[in-house]
N, C-alpha and C positions, 0 to 999 in steps of 0.2 A: 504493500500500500504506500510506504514513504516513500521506498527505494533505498533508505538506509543501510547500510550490509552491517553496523553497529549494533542494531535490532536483533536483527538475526544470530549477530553471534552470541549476544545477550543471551535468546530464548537457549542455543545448544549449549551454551555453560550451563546454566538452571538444569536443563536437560541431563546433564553429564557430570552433576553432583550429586545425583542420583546413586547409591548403595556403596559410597567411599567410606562411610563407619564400620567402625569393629563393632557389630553385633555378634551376641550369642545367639547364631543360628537353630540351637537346641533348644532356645526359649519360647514357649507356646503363645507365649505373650504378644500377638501382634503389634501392639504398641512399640513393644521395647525391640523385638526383632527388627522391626522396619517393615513388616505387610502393611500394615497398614498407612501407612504413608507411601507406597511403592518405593520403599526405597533400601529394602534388604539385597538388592544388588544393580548392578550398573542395568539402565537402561536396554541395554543391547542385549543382555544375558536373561531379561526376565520372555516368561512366556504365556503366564493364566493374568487375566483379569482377576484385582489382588485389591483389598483394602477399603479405603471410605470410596465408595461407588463416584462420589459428586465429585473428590481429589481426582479419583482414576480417569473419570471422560476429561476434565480440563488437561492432565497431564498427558492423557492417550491423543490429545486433539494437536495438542502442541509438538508431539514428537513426529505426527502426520505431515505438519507444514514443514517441521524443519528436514525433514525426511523426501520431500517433494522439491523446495526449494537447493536441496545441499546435492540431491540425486544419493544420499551415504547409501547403501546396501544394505548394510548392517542393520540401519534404523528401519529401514522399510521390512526388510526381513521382519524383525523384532514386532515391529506395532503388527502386522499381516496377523504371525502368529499370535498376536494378543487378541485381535479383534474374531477370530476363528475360535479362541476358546471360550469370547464370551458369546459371541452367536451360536456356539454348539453347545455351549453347556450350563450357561449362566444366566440365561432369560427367559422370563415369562412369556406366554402365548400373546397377550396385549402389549409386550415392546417394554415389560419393567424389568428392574434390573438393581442390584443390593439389595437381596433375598433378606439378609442379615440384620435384625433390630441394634442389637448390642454393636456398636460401631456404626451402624450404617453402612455397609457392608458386602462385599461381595463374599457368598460362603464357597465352602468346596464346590468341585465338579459336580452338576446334576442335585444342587443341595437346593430346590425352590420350592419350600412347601407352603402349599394355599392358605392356612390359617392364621399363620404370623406372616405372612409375605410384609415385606416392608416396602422396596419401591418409590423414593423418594420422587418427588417433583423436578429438584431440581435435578435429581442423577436425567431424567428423561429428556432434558431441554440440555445436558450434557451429550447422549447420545446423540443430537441433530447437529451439536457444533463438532462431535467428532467426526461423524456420518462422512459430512460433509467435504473435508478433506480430504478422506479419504477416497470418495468419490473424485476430487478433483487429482487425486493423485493416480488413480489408474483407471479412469472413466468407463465405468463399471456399473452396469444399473443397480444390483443388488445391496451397494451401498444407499442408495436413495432407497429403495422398496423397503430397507429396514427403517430411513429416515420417515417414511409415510406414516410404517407401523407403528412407528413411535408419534409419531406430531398428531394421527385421529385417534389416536387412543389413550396410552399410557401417560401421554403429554397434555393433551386439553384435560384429562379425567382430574388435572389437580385445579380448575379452576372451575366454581360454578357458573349456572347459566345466569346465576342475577350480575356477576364480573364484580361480586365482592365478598365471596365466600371461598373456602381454598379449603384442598389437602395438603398436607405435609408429605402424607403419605398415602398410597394407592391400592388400597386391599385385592386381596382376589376374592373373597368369602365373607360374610359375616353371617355367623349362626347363633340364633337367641339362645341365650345362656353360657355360651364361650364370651371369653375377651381376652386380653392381654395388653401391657402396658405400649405398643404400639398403633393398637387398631382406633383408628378411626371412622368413626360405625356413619358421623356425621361432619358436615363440613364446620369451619369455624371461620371467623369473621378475622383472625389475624392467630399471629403466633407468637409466643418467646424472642426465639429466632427468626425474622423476618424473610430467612433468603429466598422460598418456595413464589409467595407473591410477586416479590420486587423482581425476580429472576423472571417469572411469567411476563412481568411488564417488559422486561427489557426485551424477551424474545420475540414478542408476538407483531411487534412493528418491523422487526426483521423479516421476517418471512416472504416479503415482494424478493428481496436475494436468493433464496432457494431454488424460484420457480423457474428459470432459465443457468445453463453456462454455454461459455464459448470457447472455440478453442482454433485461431486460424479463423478459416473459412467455414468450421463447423459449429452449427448452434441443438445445445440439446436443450430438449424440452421434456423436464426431470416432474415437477410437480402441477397439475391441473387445476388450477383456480381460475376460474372465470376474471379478467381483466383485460387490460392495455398496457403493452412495454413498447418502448423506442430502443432499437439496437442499429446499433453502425459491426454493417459486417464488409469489409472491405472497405473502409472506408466513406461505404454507403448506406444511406438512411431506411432502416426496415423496423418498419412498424407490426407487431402480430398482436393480434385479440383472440383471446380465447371468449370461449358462448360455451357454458355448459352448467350442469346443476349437479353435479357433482361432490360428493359421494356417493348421492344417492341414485345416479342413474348413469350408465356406462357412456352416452352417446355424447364425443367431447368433437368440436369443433376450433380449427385454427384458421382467421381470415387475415392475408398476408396485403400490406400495403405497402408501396414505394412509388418512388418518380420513376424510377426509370427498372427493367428487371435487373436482376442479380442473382449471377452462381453461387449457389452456396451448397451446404450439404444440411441437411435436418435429420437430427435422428430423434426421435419419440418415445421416451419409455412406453416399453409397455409391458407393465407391471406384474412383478412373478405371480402375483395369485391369480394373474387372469392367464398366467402358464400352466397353473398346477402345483406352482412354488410357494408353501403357507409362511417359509422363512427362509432364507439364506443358509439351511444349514440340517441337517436328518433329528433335529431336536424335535420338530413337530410338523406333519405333514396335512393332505387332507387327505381324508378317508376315502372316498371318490377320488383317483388318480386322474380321470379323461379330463384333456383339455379344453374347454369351450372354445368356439370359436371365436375370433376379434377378427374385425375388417378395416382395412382403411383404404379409403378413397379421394378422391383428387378432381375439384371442381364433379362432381358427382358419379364419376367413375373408377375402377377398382386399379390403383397402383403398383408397380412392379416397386419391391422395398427387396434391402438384406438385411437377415439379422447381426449384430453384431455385437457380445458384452450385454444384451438382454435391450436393445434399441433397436427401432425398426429402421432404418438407413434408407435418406433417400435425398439421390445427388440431382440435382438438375438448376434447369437456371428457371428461379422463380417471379411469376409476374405480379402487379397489381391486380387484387382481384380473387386472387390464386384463395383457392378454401379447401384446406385440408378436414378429412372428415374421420375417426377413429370411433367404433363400437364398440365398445369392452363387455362381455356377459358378467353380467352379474347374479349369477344363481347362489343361490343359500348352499354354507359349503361345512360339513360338519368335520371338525378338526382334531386331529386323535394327536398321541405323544409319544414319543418314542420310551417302548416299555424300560429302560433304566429308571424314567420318572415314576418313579413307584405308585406316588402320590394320585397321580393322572392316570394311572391303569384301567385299563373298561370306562371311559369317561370321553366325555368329547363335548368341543364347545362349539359354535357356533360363529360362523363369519360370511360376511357378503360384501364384496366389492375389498376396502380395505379395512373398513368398518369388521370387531370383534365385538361381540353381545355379549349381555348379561341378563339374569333373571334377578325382578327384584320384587322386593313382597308386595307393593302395592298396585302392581297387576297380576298377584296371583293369588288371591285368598291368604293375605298375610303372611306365605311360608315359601320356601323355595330349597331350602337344605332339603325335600323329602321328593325332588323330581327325576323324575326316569323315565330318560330318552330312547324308544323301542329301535330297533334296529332299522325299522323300514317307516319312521317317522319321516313326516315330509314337512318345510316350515316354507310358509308365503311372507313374501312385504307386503306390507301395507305404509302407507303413508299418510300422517297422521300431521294433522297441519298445525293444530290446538296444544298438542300434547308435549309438550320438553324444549318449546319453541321449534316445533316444527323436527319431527325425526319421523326414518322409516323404522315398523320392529316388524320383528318375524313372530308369526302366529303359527303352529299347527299342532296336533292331537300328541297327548304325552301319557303317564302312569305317576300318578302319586299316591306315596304308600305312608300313612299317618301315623305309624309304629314299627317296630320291629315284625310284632307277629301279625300286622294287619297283611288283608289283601291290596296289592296296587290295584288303585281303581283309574277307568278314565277320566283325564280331567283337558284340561287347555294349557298351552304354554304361549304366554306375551313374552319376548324377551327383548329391551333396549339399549341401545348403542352404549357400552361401556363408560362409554366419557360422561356417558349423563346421566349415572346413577347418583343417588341419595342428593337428587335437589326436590325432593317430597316430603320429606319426615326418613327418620330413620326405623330400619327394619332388615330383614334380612335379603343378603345377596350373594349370587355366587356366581363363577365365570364356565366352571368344570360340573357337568353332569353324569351322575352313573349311566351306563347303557343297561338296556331291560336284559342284555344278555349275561349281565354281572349279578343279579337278582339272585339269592340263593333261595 
């Protein structure tokens, strides 16, 4: 941004003072070892996402740039394998992440259990500035497709819809009669600790930078929001609008404006779940493998494109006028976990588009801990204009079993977009449902 090279060297010092103490590596004690600061060893030699979750993305975000801008090896190796063991083994199905209360915290491998899930706010608005880099460092869709999962989910879910109520923290479950000194069953109006809110503030005016990068003659187009950008690609003045309604309906349009045409290249995510892809990674897939179909077409006709890096590629010289057109299916996709998650075993949650659901008591007869999802359950959107300010939820036939020894009986399942649970009254909610095949 300045052109400094001062800057820079600054950020790989910080970088590279990283695990130079004599710790007792023997000591369990994250604190005094250095896990929890990432700093029980140099930089270059660490490999698991380690320690205070919100430290870890600020620090994993920064070894990215300096690691892009320096071209070191070593660093990109390093951050690569970091960022692989927390996509494969360290995050929740809605994009959270510091499983861990005590610390804040990333736990062991495969350690995310639903009832103390912790999942800070800001560890989630940490994930989109590291995403990020990363993405610009090996232009790679999969890093954006986690940054989505993360920004409609895990990341709006810490701010309510009145935009003055917050979590700290992002539960996956709440069941009447449990608690523990992290869950937050309700939203509150401020915190102790401030940084959850103030961090929402700072991010959420960011977000026009996301939606585009460039690179040469190549413009991607990473995140779908309906607006207007001005980009100079060669030099020359191109204007694109996006028209679409988006999350909640697949059919995204781009209308391209200039004075005069221009070669360029565009490449278009398009987005692993509308590949079959539930994450970056065999931590959690969907149960239905077939790919939907996606189309895209060009002033109303079907476009030759390559894939490439998870972006539909398409080189030509583009005019005024020129309207790209992209259909993404959006079918209801029910999403299983890779059995090491113990916790998640015979369970499956729910997702449509990039949008992850939840069940919450006040669209199901007060209770939701006691729902069970039949093997050949089918779930509809609906769209619901009154209801959360405007969301779609999925409705379709379930079994709810009111005890141990009762019969499951049939009942109905509402279930709403994750981010927008507990702006009702508090009650019970949960992200993972048993399957009726798990029923003993």
């Amino acid at each position: 941004m300045t052109g400094k090279k001062e800057y820079l060297d600054l950020a790989k010092f910080f970088i590279d003072e990283r695990g130079r103490r004599a710790y007792d590596k023997s000591n369990p004690d994250e604190w005094k070892n250095g896990m929890y600061w990432q700093d029980d060893k140099p930089v270059t030699d660490q490999t698991d996402a380690e320690g205070h979750a919100v430290r870890a993305m600020y620090l994993y975000s920064g070894i990215a740039d300096v690691a892009a801008l320096t071209g070191d090896k070593r660093y990109i190796a390093a951050i690569d394998e970091i960022w692989n063991n927390m996509v494969g083994k360290k995050i929740y199905v809605q994009g959270g992440i510091g499983a861990v209360p005590n610390g804040e915290r990333f736990g062991g491998d495969y350690e995310l259990p639903n009832a103390t899930a912790y999942n800070e706010t800001c560890a989630a608005i940490g994930q989109v500035y590291w995403n990020q880099p990363m993405f610009l460092l090996h232009g790679d869709a999969k890093y954006i497709d986690l940054l989505e999962k993360v920004l409609y989910n895990g990341l709006i879910s810490g701010v309510g819809l009145d935009g003055k109520t917050f979590f700290y923290t992002n539960a996956m479950q709440v069941t009447n009669g449990f608690t523990h000194s992290a869950l937050e069953a309700g939203r509150s109006g401020w915190f102790e600790c401030s940084c959850c809110p103030t961090n929402i503030a700072r991010f959420l005016p960011s977000l026009p930078g996301y939606v585009y990068a460039q690179k040469q003659d190549s413009l991607y187009i990473n995140l779908f929001i309906a607006g207007k950008a001005a980009l100079k690609i060669g030099n020359k003045d191109v204007a694109i609008t996006q028209v679409n309604n988006y999350p909640w309906n697949g059919q995204l349009t781009f209308n391209l404006d200039m004075a005069a045409p221009v070669k360029f290249k565009m490449l278009v995510r398009i987005p692993g779940w509308s590949r079959s892809v539930a994450i970056p990674s065999d931590i959690y897939a969907f149960e239905n493998s077939s790919q939907g179909k996606y189309e895209l077409k060009l002033n109303g006709k079907p476009i030759k494109y390559s894939m490439e890096n998870g972006y539909a590629v398409i080189s030509r010289e583009w005019k005024k006028g020129d309207r790209l057109a992209l259909n993404l299916p959006m079918e209801v996709k029910k999403v299983i976990a890779n059995p090491v998650l113990k916790e998640d075993k015979d369970k499956v949650a729910l997702q449509r588009g990039p949008i992850m659901y939840a069940a919450e008591w006040k669209d199901n007869a007060g209770s939701v801990s006691n729902i069970i999802i039949p093997d050949n359950a089918v779930f509809s959107p609906l769209y619901q204009k009154d209801l959360l300010n405007g969301v779609t939820v999925l409705r379709g036939a379930i079994l709810k079993k009111d005890s141990t020894d009762a019969a499951a009986r049939p009942a109905t399942l509402t279930a709403i977009p994750y981010y927008s649970w507990a702006n009702r009254g508090t009650g019970e909610m949960t992200v993972w449902f048993p399957k009726a095949a798990a029923v003993k």
